[in-house]
N, C-alpha and C positions, 0 to 999 in steps of 0.2 A: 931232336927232342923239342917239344912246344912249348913254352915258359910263359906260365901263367904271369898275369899281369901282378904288380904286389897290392894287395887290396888293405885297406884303414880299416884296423879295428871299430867295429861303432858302442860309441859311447851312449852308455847307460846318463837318459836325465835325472835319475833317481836321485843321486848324491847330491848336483844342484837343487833341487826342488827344496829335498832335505836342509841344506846348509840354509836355505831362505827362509822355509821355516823356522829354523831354529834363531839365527839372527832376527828375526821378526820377536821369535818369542822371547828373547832378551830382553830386548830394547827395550817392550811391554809388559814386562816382567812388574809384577806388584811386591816380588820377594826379594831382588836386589836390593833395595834399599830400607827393606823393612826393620823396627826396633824389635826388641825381643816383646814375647810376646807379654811377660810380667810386665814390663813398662808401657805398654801401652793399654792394658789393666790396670794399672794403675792412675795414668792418665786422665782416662773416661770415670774411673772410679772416685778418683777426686772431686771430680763435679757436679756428682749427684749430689754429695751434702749440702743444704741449705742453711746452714750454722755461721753463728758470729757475725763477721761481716757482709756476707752474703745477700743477705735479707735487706740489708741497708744498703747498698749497693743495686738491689734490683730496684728497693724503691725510689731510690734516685734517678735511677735510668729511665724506670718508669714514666715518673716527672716530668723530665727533658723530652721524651719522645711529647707528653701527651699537650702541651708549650710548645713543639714545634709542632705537631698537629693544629693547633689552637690559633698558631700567628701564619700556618702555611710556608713555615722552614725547612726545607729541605736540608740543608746542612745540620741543622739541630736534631732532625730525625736520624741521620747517619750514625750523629753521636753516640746517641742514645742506643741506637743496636750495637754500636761496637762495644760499650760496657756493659748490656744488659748475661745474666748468666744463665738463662733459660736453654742454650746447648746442653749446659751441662745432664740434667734431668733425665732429656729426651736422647739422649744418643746412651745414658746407663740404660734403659728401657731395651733399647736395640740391642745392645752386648751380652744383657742377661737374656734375653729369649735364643740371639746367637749360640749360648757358650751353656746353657740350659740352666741360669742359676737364677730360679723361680726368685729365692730372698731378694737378689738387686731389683728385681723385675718388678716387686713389689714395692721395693723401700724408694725407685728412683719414681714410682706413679705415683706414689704419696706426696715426695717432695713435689714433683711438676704440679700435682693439685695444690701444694700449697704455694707454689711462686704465682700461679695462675689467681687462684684468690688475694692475693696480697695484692697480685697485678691488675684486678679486678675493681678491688676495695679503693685503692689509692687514685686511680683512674677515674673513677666515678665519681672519689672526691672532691676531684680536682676541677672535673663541668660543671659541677654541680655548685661552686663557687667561682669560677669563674665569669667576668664581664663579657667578655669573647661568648658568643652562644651560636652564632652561625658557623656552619658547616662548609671547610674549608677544600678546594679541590684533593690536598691530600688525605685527607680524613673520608672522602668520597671513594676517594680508590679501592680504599679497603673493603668496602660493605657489598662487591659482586663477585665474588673468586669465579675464574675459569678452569680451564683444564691449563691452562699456561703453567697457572700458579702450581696446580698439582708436579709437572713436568721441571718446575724451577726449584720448589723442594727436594724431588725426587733427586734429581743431578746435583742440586747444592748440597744436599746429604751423603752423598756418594762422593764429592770432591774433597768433606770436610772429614769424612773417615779414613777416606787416604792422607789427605793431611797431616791425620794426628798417630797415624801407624807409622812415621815414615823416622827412621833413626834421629835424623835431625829435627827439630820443632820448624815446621814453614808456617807462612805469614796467610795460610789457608782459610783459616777458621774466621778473622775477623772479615774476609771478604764473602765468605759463608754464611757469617749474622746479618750481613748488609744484603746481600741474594735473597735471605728466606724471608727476612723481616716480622721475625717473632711478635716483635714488641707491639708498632703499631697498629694491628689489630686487637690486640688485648686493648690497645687505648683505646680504639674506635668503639671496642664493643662496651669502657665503660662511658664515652660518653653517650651510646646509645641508652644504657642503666641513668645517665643522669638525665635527661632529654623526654625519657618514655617515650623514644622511636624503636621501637622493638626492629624494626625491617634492618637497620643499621647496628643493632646488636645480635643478630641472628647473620649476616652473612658475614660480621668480623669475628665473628665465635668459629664460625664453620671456616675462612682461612686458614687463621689460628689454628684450628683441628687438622686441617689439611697439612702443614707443614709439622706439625708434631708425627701425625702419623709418618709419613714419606722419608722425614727426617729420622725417623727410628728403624724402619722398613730399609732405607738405605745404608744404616750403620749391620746393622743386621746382616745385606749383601756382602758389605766392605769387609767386615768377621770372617765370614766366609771363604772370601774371598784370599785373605792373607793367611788363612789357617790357623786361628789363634785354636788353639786346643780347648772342649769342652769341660768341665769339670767334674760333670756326672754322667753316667751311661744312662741312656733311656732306651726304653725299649722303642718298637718301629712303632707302636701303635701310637703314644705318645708322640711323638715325634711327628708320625703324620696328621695327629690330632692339632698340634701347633704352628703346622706350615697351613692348614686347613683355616684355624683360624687369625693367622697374619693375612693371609690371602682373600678372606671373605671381611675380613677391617678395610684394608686396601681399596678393594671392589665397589662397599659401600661408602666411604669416605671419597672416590672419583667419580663415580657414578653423575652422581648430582654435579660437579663442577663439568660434568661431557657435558649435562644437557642445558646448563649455563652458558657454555662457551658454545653450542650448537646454537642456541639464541641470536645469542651476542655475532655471529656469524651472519645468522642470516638478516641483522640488524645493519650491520655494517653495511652486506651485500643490497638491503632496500635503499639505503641513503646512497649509496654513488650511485645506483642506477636512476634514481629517483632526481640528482641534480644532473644528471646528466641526458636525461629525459627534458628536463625545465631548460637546458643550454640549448639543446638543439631543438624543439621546437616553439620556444619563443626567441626565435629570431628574427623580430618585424623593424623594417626602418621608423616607421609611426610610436612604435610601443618597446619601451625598456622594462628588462626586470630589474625592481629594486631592489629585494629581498625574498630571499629563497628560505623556506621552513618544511620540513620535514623531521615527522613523527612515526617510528616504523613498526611502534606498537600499536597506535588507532590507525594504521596506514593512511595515514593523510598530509597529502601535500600540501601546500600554503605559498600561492605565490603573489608577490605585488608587484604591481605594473603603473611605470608612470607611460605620460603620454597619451596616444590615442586609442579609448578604450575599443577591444577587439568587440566585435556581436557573437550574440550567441551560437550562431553557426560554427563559427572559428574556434568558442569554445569547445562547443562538443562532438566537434571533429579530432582535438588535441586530445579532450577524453578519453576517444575512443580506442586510441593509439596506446593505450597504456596498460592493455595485456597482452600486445604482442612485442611491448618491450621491457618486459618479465618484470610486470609490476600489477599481476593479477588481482582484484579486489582493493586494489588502492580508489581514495578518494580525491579528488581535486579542491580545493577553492582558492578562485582566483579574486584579487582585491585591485579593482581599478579604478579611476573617477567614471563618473556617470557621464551622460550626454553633454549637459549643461555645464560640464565642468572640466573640459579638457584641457590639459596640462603640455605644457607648450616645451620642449625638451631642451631646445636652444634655451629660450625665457626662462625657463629654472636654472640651467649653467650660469648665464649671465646675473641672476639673484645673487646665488651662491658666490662667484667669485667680488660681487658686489659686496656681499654680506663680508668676507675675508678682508675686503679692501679698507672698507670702514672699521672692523674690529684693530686690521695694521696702523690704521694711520689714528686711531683711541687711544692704543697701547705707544704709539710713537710721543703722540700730546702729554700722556703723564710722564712719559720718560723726562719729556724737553722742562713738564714743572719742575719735577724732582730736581733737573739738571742747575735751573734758573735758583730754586730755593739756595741749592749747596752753592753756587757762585756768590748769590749773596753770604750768605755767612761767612766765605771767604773775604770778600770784598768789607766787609764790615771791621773781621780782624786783621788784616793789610789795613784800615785804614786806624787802627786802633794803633798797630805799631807807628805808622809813618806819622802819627805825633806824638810820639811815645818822647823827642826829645822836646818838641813846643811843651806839651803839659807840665816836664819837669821843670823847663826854666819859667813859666808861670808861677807853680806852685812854690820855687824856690825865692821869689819875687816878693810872693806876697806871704812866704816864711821863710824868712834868712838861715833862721837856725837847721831845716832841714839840708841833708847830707847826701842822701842817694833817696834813691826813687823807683819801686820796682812797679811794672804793668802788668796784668794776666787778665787772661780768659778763663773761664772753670764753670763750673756748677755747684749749687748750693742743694744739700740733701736735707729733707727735715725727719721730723722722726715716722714721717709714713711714706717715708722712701720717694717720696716726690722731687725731682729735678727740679730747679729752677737755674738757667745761665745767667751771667755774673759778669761783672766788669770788678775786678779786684786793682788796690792801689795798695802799696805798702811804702809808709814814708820813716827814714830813720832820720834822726834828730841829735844834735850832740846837746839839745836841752829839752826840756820837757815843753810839751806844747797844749795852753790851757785849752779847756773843755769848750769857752767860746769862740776861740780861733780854729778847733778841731769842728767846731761845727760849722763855721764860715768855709772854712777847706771842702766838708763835705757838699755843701749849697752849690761850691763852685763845678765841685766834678759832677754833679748830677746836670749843671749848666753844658758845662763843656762835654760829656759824653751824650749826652740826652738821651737818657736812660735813668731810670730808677734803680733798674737792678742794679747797684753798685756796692760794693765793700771797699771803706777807707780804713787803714790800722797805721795807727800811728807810734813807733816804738821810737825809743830812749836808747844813745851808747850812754850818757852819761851816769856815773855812779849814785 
């Protein structure tokens, strides 16, 4: 009889696959950790109201932001969004269009318009008295939104709605205000309101706009997401009526930051190709470039050139080269010396490290006066003590009665705050000493200090 070989069952992948899945979808699970869903209704609910302290609270923050805007603080803007409460508003907005409860939806756009105008009003008032009137790199940032911005709301809103669903309170949200950065656009736009630069209040308005939407659009996902339960039935029409219009808010709200940031792209893209253009083909041993300038909206380069000026052959041979190296419709101008006036690259080094030498050894002279002054004044009061025992036994010479004998150095204040230094004497006496000996005393010390500025006081132990 032939006996079959014993053959392995084959194993189904299925159950592995399976198990992967499911451990995957733990791990990522939004609902493991989640609060109920009244608490985190309530949570979001809280912070629509704009009551009591609130108001004052924003206008403070306000404040701070629009002062570190004003001085170019970075830290002081930080602040400023971790206490400002404009979350609160925008994220009831998202919960109510989530959970279909048209009243919040309402009641939280009111508030936001009304932290917006406070935020508005106080901002405005605050350029509009202020000494600070130029426009400070931080206060610049804000007045171009891109698609970045769009995508930094979008995700910041989504990190801060998990955040505030999650059983425990995480430390989400204030790294959320600092991500989206509510507030200092609101500043930007009112010091554009105080300024009358409308360009500078029309792109920190539209920020601003950008992050309120995304940030509401994403509370809205995050709802969803967790399954907080709606509170009214609506029919599908309705319902598709309002997913139609989140979606066409959205659409128009990024729209304009794509083709911002499609600019801004291809802005970038001219300036490195455009210095990079200027590195490699001005590389002559005769001629240095001094400064490179590039403009990628008039597309016009700007280059200056020490040393020996090229001809125009060589210019517009460089020219020519500059739309095949993807710098189509660009312009050139180049800034060199003339014939008569060629600049000698060595000779300018040697200026220059001349010019450094002479400024070092200026700055070394005033040190060495400064140094010479303070030795004197040392050397003055060294010599003021080291007769501090000749003066007393003179003084005691030609007054028996005096006792002890004090010396000082000091200064003399009058009532317009004016310094004057001082050679002070205090003489004690075990008897009183008349006014004409007190003045032969004084004749003397003005001899022997030679100095005028002096103070003599003559005091009495006796009764």
């Amino acid at each position: 009889m032939k006996i079959e070989p014993h053959a392995e069952p084959r194993r189904d992948p299925a159950p592995s696959a399976t198990r992967m899945r499911r451990a995957m979808a733990a791990r990522f699970s939004l609902l493991a950790d989640k609060a109920d869903d009244e608490v985190i209704e309530r949570r979001i609910r809280e912070g629509v109201e704009l009551r009591g302290a609130t108001p004052w609270i924003l206008m403070f923050a306000i404040l701070i932001a629009s002062i570190g805007l004003n001085v170019n603080s970075t830290a002081v803007i930080i602040g400023a969004m971790l206490i400002s409460p404009l979350m609160g508003p925008i994220m009831g907005v998202g919960l109510g269009a989530a959970v279909y409860d048209f009243t919040l939806i309402r009641k939280s756009l009111w508030n936001l318009a009304i932290a917006s105008a406070i935020s508005l009003g106080v901002s405005t008032l605050y350029f509009m008295i202020t000494p600070l009137s130029e426009a400070q790199s931080e206060l610049l940032a804000r007045t171009s939104p891109t698609l970045w911005d769009v995508l930094i709301a979008l995700f910041g809103g989504l990190a801060g709605i998990v955040g505030i669903t999650r059983e425990e309170k995480s430390n989400v949200i204030p790294g959320v205000a600092i991500a989206t950065a509510l507030m200092p656009p609101l500043c930007t736009a009112g010091y554009g309101l105080a300024t009358g630069q409308w360009q500078y209040f029309g792109g920190a308005f539209y920020l601003y706009s950008i992050n309120c939407v995304f940030i509401a659009l994403a509370t809205v996902i995050g709802i969803r997401l967790v399954r907080v339960p709606v509170h009214t039935s609506v029919d599908s029409r309705v319902e598709r009526r309002l997913r139609m219009l989140l979606l066409a808010t959205a659409l128009a709200t990024a729209l304009p930051s794509t083709w911002l940031a499609y600019r801004l792209v291809q802005q970038e893209v001219f300036k490195s190709r455009a210095v990079a253009f200027v590195r490699d083909e001005f590389a002559f041993d005769s001629a240095h470039v001094a400064d490179t300038r590039v403009d990628p909206v008039t597309r016009v380069i700007e280059v200056s050139l020490i040393g020996l000026p090229l001809d125009r052959a060589t210019l517009q041979r460089i020219e020519g080269k500059l739309a095949t190296a993807g710098l189509p419709g660009a312009k050139m101008l180049v800034h060199q010396a003339g014939e008569n006036d060629r600049i000698d690259v060595t000779a300018l080094k040697s200026s220059l490290l001349s010019d450094l030498y002479h400024d070092s050894q200026d700055a070394l002279q005033k040190k060495d006066a400064e140094l010479a002054a303070l030795r004197e004044r040392l050397a003055a009061r060294d010599a003021l003590l080291n007769q501090s025992d000749a003066i007393a036994t003179e003084l005691r010479a030609f007054l028996p009665e005096v006792t002890t004998v004090t010396l000082s150095e000091g200064y003399r204040i009058d009532d317009h705050a004016e310094k004057t230094p001082v050679v002070q004497m205090i003489a004690r006496s075990d008897a009183a000493v008349s006014e004409s000996r007190q003045a032969q005393a004084l004749a003397w010390f003005k001899a022997r200090t030679k100095t005028n500025a002096i103070e003599v006081l003559f005091k009495t132990d006796a009764p």
